[in-house]
Structure formats: structure tokens, C-alpha cells
C-alpha positions as a Markdown table, in Angstrom:
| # | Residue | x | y | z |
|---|---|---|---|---|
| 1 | Unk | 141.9 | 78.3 | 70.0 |
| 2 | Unk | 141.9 | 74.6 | 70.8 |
| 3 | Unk | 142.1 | 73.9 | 67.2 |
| 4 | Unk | 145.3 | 76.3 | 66.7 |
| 5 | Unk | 146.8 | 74.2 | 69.8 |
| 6 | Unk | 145.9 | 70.7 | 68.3 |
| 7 | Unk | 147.8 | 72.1 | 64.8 |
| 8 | Unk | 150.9 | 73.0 | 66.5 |
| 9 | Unk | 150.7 | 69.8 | 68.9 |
| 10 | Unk | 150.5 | 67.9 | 66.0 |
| 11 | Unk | 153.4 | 70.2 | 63.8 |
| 12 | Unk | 155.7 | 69.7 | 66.9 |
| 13 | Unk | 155.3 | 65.7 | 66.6 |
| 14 | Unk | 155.6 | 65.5 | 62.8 |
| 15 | Unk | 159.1 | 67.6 | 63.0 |
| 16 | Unk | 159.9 | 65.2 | 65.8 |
| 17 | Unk | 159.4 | 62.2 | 64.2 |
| 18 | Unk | 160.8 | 63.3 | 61.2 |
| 19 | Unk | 164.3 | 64.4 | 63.4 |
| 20 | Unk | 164.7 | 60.7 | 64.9 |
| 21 | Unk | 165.0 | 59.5 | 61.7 |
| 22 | Unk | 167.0 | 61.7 | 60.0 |
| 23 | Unk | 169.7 | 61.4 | 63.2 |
| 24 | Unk | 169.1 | 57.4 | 63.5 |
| 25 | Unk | 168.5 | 56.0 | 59.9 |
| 26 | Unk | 170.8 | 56.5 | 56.6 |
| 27 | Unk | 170.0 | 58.8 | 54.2 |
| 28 | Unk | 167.7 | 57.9 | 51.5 |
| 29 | Unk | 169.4 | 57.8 | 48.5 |
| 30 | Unk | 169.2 | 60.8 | 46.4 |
| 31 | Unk | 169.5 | 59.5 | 42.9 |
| 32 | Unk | 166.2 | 58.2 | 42.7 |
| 33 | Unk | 162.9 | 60.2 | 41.8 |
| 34 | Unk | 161.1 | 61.9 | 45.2 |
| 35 | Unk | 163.9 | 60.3 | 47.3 |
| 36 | Unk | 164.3 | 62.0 | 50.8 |
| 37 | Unk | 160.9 | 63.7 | 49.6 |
| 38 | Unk | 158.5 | 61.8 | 51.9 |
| 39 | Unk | 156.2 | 63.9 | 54.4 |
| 40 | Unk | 157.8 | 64.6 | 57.6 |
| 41 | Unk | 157.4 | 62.1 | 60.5 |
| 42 | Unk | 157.1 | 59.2 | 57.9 |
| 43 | Unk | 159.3 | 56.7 | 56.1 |
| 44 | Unk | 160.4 | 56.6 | 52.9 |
| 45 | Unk | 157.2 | 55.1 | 51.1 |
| 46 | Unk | 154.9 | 56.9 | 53.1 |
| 47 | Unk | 154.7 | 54.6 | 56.2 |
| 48 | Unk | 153.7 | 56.5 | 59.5 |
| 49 | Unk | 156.8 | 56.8 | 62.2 |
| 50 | Unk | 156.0 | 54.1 | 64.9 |
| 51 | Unk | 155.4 | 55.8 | 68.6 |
| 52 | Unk | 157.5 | 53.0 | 70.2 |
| 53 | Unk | 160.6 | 53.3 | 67.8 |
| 54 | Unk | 160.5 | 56.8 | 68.3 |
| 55 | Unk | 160.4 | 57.0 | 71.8 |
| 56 | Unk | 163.2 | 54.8 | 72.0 |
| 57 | Unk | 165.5 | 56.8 | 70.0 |
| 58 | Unk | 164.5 | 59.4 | 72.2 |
| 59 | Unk | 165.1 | 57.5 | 75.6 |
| 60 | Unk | 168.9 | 57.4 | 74.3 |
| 61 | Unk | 169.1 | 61.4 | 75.5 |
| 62 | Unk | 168.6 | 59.7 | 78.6 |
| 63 | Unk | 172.4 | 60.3 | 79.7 |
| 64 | Unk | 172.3 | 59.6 | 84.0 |
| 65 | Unk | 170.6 | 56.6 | 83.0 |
| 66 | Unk | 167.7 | 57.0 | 85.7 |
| 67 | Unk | 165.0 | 55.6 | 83.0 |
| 68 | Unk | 163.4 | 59.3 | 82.4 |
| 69 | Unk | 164.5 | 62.5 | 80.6 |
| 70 | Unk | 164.8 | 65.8 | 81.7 |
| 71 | Unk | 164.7 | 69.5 | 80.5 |
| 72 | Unk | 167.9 | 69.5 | 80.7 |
| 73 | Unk | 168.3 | 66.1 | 78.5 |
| 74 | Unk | 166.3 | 67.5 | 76.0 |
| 75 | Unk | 167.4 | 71.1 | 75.5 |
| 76 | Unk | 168.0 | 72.1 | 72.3 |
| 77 | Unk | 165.8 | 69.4 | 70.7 |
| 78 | Unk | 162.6 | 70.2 | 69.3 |
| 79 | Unk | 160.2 | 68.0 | 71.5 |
| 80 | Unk | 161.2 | 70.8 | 74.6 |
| 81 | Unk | 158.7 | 73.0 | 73.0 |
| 82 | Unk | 155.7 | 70.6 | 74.4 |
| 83 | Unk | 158.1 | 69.3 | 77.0 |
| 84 | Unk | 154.5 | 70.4 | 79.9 |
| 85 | Unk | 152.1 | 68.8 | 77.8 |
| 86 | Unk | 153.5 | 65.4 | 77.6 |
| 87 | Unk | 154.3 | 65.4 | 81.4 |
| 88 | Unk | 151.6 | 64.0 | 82.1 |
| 89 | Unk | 152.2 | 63.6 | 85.9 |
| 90 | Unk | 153.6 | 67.3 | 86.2 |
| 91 | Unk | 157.3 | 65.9 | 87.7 |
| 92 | Unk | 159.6 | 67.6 | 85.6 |
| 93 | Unk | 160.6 | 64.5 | 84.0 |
| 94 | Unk | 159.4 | 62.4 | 80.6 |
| 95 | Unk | 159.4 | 58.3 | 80.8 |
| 96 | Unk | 158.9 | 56.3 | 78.5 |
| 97 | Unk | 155.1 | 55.5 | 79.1 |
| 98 | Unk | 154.1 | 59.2 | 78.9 |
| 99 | Unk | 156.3 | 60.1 | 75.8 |
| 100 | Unk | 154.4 | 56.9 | 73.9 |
| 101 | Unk | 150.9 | 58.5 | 74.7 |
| 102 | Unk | 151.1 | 61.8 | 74.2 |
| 103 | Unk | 153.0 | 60.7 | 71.2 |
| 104 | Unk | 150.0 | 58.7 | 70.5 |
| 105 | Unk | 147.4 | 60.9 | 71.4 |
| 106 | Unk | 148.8 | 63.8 | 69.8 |
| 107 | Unk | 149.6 | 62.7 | 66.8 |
| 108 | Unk | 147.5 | 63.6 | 63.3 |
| 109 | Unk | 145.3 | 60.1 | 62.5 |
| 110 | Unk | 143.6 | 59.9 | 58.6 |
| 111 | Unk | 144.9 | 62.0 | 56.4 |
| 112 | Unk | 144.5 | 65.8 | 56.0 |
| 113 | Unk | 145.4 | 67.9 | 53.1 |
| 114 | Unk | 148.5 | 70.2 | 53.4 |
| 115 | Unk | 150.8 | 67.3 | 55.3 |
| 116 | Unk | 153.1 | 66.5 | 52.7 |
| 117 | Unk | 150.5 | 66.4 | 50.1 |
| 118 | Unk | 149.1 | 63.4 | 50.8 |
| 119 | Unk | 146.6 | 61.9 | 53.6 |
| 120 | Unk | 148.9 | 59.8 | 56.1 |
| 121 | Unk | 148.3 | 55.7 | 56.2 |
| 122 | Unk | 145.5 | 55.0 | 58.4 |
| 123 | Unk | 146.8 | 52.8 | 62.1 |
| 124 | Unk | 146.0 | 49.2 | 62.1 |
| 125 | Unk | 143.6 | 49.6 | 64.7 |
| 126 | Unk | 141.5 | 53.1 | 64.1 |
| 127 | Unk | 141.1 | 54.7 | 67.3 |
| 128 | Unk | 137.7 | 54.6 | 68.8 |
| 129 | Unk | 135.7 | 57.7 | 68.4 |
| 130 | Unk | 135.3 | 58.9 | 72.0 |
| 131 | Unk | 131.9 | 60.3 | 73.3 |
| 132 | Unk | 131.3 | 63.9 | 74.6 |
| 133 | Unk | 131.7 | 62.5 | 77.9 |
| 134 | Unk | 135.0 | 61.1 | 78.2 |
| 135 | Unk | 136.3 | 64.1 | 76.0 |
| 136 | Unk | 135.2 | 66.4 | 78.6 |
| 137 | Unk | 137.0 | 64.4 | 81.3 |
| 138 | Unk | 140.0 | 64.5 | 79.6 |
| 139 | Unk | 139.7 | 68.1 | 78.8 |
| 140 | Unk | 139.2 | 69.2 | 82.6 |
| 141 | Unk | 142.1 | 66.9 | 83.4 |
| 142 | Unk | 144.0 | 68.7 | 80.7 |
| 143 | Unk | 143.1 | 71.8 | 82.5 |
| 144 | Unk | 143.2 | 70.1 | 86.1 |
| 145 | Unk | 147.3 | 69.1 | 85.0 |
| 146 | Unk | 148.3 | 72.6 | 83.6 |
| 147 | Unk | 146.9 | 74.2 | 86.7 |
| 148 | Unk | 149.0 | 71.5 | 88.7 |
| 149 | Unk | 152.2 | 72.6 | 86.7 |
| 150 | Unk | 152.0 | 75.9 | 87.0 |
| 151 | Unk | 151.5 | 75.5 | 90.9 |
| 152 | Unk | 154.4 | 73.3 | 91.6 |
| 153 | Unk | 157.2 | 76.1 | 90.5 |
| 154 | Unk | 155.4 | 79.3 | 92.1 |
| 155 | Unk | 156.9 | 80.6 | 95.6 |
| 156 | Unk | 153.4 | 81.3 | 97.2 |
| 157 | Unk | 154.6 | 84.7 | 97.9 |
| 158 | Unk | 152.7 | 88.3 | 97.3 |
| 159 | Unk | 154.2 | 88.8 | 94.1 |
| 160 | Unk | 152.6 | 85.3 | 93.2 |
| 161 | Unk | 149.3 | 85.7 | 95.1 |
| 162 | Unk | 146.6 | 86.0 | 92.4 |
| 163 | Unk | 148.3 | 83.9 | 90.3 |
| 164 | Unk | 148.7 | 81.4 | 92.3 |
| 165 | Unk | 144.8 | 81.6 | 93.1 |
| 166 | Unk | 143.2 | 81.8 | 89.4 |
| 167 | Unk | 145.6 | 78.3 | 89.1 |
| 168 | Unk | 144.1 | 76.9 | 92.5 |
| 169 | Unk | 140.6 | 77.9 | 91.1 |
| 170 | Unk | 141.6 | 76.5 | 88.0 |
| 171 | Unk | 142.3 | 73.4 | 89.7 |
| 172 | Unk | 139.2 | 72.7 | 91.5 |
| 173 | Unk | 137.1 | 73.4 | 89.2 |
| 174 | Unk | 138.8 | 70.6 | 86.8 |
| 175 | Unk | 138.2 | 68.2 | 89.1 |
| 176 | Unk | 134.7 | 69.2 | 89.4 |
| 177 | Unk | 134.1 | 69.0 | 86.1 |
| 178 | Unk | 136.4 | 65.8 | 85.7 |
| 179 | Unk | 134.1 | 64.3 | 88.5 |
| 180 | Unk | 131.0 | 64.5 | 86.2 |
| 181 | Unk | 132.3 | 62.1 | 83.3 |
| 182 | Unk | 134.1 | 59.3 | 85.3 |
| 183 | Unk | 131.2 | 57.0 | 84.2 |
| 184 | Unk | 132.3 | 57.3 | 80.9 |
| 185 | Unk | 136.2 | 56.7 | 80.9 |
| 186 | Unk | 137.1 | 53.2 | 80.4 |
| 187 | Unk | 139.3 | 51.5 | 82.8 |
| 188 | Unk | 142.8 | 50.8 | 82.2 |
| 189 | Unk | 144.8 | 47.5 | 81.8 |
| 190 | Unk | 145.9 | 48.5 | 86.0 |
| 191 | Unk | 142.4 | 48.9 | 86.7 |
| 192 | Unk | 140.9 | 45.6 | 85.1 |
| 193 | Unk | 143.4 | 43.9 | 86.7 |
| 194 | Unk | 142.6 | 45.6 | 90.8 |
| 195 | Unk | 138.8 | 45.8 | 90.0 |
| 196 | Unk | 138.0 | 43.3 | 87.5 |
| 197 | Unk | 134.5 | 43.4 | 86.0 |
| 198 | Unk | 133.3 | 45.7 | 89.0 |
| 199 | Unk | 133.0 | 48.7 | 87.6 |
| 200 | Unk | 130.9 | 50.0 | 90.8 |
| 201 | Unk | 133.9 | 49.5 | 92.8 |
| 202 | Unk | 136.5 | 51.0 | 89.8 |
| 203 | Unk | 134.1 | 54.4 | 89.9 |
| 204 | Unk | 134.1 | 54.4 | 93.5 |
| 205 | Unk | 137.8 | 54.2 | 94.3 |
| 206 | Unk | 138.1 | 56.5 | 91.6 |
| 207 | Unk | 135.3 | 59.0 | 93.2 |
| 208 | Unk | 137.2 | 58.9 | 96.4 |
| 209 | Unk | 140.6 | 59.7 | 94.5 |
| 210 | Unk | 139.2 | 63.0 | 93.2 |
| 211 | Unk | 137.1 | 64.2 | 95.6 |
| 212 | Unk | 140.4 | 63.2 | 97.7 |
| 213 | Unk | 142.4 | 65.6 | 95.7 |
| 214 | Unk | 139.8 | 68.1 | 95.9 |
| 215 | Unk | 140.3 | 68.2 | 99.4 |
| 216 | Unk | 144.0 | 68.6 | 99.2 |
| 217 | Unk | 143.4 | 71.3 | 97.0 |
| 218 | Unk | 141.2 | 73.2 | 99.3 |
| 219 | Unk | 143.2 | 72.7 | 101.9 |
| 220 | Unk | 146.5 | 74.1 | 99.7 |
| 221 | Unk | 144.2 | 77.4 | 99.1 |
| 222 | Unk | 143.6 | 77.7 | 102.9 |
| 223 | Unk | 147.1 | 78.0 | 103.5 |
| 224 | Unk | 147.7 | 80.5 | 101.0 |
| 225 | Unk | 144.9 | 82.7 | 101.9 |
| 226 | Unk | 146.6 | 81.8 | 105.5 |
| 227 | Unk | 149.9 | 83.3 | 104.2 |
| 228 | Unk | 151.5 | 79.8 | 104.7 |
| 229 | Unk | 153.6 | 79.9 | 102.2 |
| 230 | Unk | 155.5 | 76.7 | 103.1 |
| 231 | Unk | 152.1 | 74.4 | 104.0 |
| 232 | Unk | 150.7 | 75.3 | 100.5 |
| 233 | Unk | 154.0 | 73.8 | 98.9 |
| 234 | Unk | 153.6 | 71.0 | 101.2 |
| 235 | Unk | 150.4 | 70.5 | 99.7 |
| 236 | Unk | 151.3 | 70.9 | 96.3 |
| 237 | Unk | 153.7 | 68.1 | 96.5 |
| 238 | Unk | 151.1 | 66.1 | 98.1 |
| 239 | Unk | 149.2 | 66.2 | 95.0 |
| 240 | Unk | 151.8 | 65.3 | 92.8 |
| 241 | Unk | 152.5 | 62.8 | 94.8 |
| 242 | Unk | 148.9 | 61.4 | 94.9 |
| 243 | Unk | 148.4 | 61.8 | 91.1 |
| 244 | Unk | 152.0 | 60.3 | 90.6 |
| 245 | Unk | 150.7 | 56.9 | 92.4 |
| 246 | Unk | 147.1 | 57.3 | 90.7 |
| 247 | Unk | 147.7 | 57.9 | 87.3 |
| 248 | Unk | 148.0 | 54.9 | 85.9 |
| 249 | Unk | 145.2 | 52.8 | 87.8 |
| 250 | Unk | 143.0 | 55.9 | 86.8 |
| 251 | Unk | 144.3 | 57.7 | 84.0 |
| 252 | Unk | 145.8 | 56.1 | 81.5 |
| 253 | Unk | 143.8 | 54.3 | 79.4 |
């Protein structure tokens, strides 16, 4: 299943990439052999789409001008289909930051047969190949943002009930399992720059942040099971809040 999800991540991006283009650069001319026959998301040539250009062209959708798009910007277009997964702080919105890395993250690197018949130009700078470790972190935080997503449009009504709980559940148990593999997820550019070379201190502040939203989450589920409809959306706002101020010292790499 995860590798049917990766393929239709990465089928999304390549259509995207190749739409930019098509609405932002002439058309190749068409009187040359294999013109306009290039795989989609790259140049003509065979040059891979670059994330920033890309998201830029994108950012123009950006019509109230408040520096992030919404469903609403984006309807009709074909990145709305993974619109969730590239929220990466589950506000509803896309800026430019989080488009770039899922863009980045997402897309197919090497080559692979069946993408336009030929393997795709390698990046300048291969991308490290992460241990078991850090790819189970970001799995559970993967899992830890869906369940977060789902939470912050449900009424916490009886209709909603066990819903509402498998995604609570959910929830904690990410951050269990997110817990486990801090010691192997490097720190970020923010985090260098707060902690320095202490990485003792970086995994402690970053200990107390999950266990932190651990709590919160617990304490959203004890006013569910309360029947406190209105605390436990209190709380969920909490924790986008938190994770909205966090993500970057912690999270993105």
C-alpha cells in the first residue's frame, strides 16, 4: 500500500510540474524531431523541473496576497488532489516553505523505467540515504499529521464519536512511536542556530515538545470521553497551534 501511495504522490507531482510549464513557458516548437515529447515534469532536453521555480509559478494563484494558498486558490488545479499531504502543519493553507518540501520530498529521484522512457537526471546533490530510524520518525509523524487533520474538521459530536477516537488513538500512538527515533533526525538550519552543537539540549527541548503534545492530546480525549465537545476543539487548536510554532525548529530538516 505505501508503495501504491508513493506512485500516485509522485504521478500527482510529475503532472504538476509538467502544468506550470505548459501555462508559464512557450511552446516548444513543433517542427523539430521529439519536440514537446519530453517526459512530463521536465524540460525540453530532459532537465528535471526545479522545486523553487515551480513553486513560484504556483504562489501566483495566491490572489488575496496573504503569502499562502488556499483550497479555494487551488481548486480546479491538479496539485488539490494532495492538497492534506503537503500541509504539512494541518492549517488549511500551503506556503511557500511547505509546497518546496513536499515538492522535494515527494518527488521521483534516479530514474525509473516507464517515466517517459527514460531514467530522470540525477540532483546535483543526491539525497542522503536515511536510516531506519529517521524513516520511522517521519513515518509516525506522517501518521501523527493525518490524524491531526482529520481532527481539526470533526464536530466532536455522537455521530463523530468513534471516529474521532481511532484518530485520537492514532495520534498518540505517532507520537509514541515518533518519540523513539528523535536521536536520529538531524537538526534543522532553526535548530543549529538555537542549540548549536548541543545536541543533548536539541533532543531535550525536542523530548519535552512531544511528550508536551502528548499531553495535550490526552487531555483532548478526556474531554471527548467527557462529552465536552467544545474543550476537545479547544484542544485541537492548541495543537495546531503548538505544532505551527514547532515545526520548523523541529521538523523540517
Amino acid at each position: 500500500m505505501n508503495l501504491v501511495r508513493t506512485l500516485a504522490f509522485a504521478s500527482v507531482l510529475l503532472t504538476l510540474t509538467a502544468g506550470v510549464h505548459a501555462q508559464n513557458e512557450p511552446e516548444p516548437p513543433q517542427d523539430r524531431p521529439g519536440a514537446g515529447q519530453d517526459a512530463p515534469g521536465r524540460r525540453p532536453g530532459g532537465r528535471q523541473a526545479d522545486p523553487a521555480r515551480v513553486v513560484e509559478r504556483m504562489m501566483r494563484a495566491d490572489t488575496d496576497g496573504d503569502g499562502r494558498l488556499s483550497r479555494e486558490e487551488l481548486s480546479g488545479g491538479r496539485f488539490i488532489a494532495v492538497f492534506d499531504q503537503a500541509d504539512a502543519n494541518g492549517d488549511g493553507f500551503l506556503e511557500a516553505k511547505e509546497l518546496t518540501l513536499f515538492i522535494q520530498n515527494r518527488a521521483p529521484r534516479g530514474g525509473r523505467p516507464g517515466m517517459g522512457g527514460r531514467p530522470a537526471t540525477p540532483a546535483a546533490t543526491p539525497p542522503k540515504d536515511t536510516g531506519p530510524s529517521e524513516r520511522a520518525f517521519v513515518d509516525a509523524m506522517d501518521r501523527a499529521g493525518k490524524a491531526l487533520r482529520g481532527l481539526r474538521r470533526t464536530a466532536f459530536d455522537a455521530d463523530t464519536f468513534d471516529r474521532d477516537l481511532k484518530a485520537l488513538l492514532d495520534l498518540e500512538t505517532s507520537l509514541i512511536d515518533a518519540r523513539r527515533n528523535i536521536a536520529a533526525v538531524p537538526m534543522s538550519d532553526a535548530a543549529r542556530e538555537k542549540f548549536g552543537s548541543d545536541r543533548i539540549a536539541y533532543e531535550r527541548a525536542f523530548q519535552i515538545h512531544m511528550v508536551t503534545s502528548l499531553m495535550e492530546t490526552l487531555e483532548v480525549e478526556m474531554a471527548m470521553l467527557k462529552g465536552d465537545s467544545e474543550k476537545a476543539k479547544e484542544g485541537v487548536a492548541k495543537l495546531l497551534e503548538s505544532r505551527n510554532e514547532s515545526h520548523e525548529l523541529f521538523e523540517q530538516q
